[in-house]
C-alpha positions as CSV (number, residue, x, y, z in Angstrom):
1,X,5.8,-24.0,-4.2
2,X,3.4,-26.6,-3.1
3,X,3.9,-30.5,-4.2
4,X,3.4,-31.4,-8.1
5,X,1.4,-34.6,-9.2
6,X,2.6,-36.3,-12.5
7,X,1.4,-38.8,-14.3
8,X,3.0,-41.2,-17.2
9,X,0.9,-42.2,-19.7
10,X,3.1,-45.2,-21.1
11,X,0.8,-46.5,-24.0
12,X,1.2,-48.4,-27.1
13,X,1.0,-45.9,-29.6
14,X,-1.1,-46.9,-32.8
15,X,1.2,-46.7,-36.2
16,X,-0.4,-43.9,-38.7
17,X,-3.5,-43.3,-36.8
18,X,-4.2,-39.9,-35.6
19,X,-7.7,-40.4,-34.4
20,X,-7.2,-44.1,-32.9
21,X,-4.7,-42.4,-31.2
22,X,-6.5,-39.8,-29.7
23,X,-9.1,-42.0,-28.9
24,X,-7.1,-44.6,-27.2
25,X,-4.9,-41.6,-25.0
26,X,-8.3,-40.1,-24.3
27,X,-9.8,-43.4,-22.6
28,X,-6.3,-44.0,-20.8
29,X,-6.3,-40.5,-19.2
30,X,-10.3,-39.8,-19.1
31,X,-10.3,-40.5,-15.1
32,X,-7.5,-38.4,-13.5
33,X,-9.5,-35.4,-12.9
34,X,-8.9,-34.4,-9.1
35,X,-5.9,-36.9,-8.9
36,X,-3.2,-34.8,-11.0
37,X,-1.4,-31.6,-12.4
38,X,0.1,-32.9,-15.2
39,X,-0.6,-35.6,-17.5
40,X,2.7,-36.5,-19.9
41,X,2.0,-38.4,-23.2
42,X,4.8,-39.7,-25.5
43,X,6.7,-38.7,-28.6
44,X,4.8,-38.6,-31.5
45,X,1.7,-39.9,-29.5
46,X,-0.6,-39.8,-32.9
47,X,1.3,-41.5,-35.7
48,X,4.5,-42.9,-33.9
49,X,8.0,-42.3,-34.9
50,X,8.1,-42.5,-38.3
51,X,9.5,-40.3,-41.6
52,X,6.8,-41.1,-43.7
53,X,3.9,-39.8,-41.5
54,X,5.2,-36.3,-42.7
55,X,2.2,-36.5,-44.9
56,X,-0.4,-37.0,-42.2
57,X,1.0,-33.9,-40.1
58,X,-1.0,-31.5,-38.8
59,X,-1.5,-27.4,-38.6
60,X,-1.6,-25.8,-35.3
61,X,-5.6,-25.8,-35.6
62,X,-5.7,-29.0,-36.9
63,X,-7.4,-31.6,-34.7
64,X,-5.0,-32.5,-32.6
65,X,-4.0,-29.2,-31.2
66,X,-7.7,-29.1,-30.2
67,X,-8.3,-32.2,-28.8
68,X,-4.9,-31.7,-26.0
69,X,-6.7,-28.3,-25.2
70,X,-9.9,-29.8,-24.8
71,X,-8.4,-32.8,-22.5
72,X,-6.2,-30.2,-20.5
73,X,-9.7,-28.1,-19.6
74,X,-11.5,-31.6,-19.0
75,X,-8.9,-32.7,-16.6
76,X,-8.1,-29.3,-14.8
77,X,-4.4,-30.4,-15.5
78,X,-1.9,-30.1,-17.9
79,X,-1.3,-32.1,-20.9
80,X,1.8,-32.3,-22.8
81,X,3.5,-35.0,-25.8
82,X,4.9,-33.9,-28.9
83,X,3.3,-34.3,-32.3
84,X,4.7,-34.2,-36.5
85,X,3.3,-30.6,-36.8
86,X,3.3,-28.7,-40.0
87,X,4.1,-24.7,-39.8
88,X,5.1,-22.8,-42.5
89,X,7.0,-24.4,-45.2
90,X,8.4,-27.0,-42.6
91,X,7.4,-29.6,-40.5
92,X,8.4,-29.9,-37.0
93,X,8.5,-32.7,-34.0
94,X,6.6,-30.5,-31.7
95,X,6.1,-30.5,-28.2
96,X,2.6,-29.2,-27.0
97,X,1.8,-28.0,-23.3
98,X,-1.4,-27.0,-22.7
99,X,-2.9,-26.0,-19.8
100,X,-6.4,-25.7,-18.1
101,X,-7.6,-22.5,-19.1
102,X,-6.8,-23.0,-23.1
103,X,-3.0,-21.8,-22.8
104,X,-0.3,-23.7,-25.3
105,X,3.4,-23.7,-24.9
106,X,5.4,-25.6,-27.7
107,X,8.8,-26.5,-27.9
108,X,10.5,-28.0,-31.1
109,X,13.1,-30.9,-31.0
110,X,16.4,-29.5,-31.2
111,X,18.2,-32.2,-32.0
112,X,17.0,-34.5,-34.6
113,X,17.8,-38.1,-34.2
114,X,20.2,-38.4,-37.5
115,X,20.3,-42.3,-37.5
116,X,17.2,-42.5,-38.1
117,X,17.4,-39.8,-40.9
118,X,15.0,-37.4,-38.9
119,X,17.5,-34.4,-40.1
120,X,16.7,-34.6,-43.6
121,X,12.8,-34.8,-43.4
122,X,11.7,-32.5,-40.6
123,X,13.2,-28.8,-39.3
124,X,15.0,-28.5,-35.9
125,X,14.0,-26.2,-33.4
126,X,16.9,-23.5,-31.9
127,X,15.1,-22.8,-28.1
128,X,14.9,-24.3,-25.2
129,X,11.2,-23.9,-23.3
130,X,10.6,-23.3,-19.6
131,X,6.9,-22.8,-18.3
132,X,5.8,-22.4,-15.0
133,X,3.2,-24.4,-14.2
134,X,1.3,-24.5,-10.6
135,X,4.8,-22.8,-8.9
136,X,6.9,-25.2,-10.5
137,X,9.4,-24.3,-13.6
138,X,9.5,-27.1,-16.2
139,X,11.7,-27.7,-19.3
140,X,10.2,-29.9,-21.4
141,X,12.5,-31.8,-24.2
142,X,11.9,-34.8,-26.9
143,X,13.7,-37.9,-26.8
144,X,17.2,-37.4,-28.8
145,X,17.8,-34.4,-26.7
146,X,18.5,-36.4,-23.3
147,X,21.8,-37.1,-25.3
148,X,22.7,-33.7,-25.3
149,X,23.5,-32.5,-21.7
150,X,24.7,-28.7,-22.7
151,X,21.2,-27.8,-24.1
152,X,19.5,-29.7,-21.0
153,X,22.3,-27.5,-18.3
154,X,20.2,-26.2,-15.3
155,X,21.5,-22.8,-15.6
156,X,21.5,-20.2,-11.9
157,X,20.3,-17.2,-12.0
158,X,22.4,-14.9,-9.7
159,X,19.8,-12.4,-9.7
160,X,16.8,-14.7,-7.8
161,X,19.1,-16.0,-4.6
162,X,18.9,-19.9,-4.8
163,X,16.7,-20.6,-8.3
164,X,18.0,-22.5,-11.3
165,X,16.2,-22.0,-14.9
166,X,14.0,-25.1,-13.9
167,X,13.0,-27.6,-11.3
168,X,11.7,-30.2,-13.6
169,X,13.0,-31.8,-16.1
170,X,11.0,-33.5,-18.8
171,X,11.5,-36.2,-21.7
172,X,8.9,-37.5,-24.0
173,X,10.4,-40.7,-26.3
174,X,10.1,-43.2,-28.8
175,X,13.6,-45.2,-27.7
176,X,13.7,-48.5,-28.7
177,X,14.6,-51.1,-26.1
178,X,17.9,-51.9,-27.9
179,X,18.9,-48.7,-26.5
180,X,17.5,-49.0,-22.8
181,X,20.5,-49.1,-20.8
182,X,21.3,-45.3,-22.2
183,X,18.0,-44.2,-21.7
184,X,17.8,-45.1,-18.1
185,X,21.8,-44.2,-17.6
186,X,21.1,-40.7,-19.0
187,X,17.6,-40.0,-17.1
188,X,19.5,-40.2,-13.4
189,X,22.0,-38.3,-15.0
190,X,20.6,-35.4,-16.2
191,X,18.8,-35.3,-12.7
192,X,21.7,-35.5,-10.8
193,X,24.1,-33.1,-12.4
194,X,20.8,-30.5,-12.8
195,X,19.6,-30.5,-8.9
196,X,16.3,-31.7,-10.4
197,X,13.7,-34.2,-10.5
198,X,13.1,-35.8,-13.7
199,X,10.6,-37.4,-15.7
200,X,11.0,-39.6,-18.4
201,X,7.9,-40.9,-20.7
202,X,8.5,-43.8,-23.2
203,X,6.0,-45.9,-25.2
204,X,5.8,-49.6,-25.5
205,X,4.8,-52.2,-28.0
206,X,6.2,-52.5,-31.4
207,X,6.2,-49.9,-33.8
208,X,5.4,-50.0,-38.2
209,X,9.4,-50.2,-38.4
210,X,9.6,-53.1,-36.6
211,X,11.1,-51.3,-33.3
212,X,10.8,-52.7,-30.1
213,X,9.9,-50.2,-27.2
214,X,10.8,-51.9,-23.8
215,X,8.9,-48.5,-21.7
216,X,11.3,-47.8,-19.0
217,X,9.7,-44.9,-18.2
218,X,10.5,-43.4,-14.6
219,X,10.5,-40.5,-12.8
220,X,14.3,-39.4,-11.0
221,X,14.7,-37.9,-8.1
222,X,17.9,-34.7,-7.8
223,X,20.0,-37.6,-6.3
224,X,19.4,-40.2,-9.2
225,X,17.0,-42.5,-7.7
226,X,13.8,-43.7,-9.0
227,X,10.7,-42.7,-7.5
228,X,8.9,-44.9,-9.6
229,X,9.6,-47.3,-12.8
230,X,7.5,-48.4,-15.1
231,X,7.7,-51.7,-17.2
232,X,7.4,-52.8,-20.6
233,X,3.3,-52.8,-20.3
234,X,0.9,-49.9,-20.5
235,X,0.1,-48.0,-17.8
236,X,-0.8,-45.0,-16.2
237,X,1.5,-44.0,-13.0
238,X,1.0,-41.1,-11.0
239,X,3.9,-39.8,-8.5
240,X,3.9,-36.7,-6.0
241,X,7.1,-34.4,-6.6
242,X,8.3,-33.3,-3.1
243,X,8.7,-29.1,-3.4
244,X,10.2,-29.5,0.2
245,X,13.0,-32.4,-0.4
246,X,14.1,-30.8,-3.6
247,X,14.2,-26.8,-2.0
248,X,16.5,-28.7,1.3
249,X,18.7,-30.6,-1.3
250,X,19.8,-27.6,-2.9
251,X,20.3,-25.9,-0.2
252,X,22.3,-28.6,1.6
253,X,24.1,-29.2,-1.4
254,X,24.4,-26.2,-3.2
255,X,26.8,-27.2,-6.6
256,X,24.6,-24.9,-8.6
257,X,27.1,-22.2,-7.1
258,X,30.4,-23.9,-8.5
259,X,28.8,-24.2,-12.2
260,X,30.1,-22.3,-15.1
261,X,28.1,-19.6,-16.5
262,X,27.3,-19.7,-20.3
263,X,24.6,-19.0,-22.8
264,X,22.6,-21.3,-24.9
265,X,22.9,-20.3,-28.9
């Protein structure tokens, strides 16, 4: 696989505002056309983190749906974040992939984030997502989840010599800065035990609840270390995922031989 371009979009998400939202993401990312493969927004990127925007949230062809198709085509690049997203008779913290020529993955946040009550208003997903974007595999999860290091396991597949479920590892988060220390701790983590880069996308500014959101967001490399770190301002960070470094790691250091088999349920 050849090298994979990501960029953070680390913004400060507008609180109940679907369509300021969308407009303010739009103008941060409007520019990367030629300069990326894949553009990663936060959690809950239109309305914020918050219970009561269960009332605001969207179909599948609601707006927003539309609009991350229409920016993914725009930038020949994928765009992902997850959204409150209404299907059937429950509601759903959703996260959207969408790629250049109008494809959509979704995953749904598995584990819901009980202190702040998330359980009792929206649905929790069951399965874990991989896609395969531009030769790389990706498992893309929501915030919470990070805690959760079973459901995140980079499982091998003894039938295709040498390949894991996924090479890339991906967060999208509303954690609040009281809780940075975990968030970084957990991030180099989950790439060292998994043999894979990850990336970790986080908002700042201060939320409708009175949360604090310090940023933090960084992408890992498999041995832990930061390849780049964001702040606690906005910004927009692209970084160049080495296919070559992480192929030789695993092959120099091969643990993914010693781990236990299992199934997710």
């Amino acid at each position: 696989m050849d090298d994979l371009r990501i960029t953070l979009v680390q913004g400060d998400t507008r609180w109940h505002d679907p369509e300021g939202n969308r407009d303010y993401y739009g103008d941060l990312i409007a520019g990367l056309r030629g300069q990326t493969d894949l553009v990663v927004l936060p959690e809950t990127f239109t309305s914020g983190f918050s219970n009561e925007a269960i009332a605001q949230a969207e179909s599948m062809d609601g707006p927003t749906v539309a609009w991350l198709r229409a920016q993914a085509k725009a930038l020949d690049a994928a765009v992902c974040g997850s959204v409150q997203l209404r299907d059937g008779e429950g509601v759903y913290n959703r996260m959207l992939f969408a790629t250049p020529d109008g494809g959509l993955h979704t995953y749904d946040k598995r584990h819901l984030f009980r202190y702040g009550r998330e359980h009792e208003r929206y649905t929790a997903g069951r399965d874990r997502l991989t896609v395969e974007w531009r030769g790389w595999r990706i498992c893309p999860l929501v915030c919470y989840d990070l805690r959760f290091p079973v459901f995140a396991r980079n499982r091998y597949d003894v039938e295709r010599p040498q390949q894991l479920d996924y090479d890339l590892l991906l967060f999208v988060a509303n954690w609040p800065s009281a809780r940075a220390y975990p968030w970084k701790t957990l991030l180099r983590a989950r790439a060292i035990e998994n043999l894979c880069y990850v990336a970790g996308l986080n908002r700042v500014g201060t939320d409708g609840n009175n949360l604090h959101y310090s940023g933090d967001s960084a992408v890992i490399d498999f041995l832990g270390q930061p390849i780049s770190e964001c702040t606690d301002e906005p910004v927009v960070v692209t970084t160049t995922l080495q296919a070559k470094e992480l192929a030789a790691h695993r092959e120099r250091f091969p643990a993914m031989l010693d781990g236990d088999a299992f199934e997710l349920r």
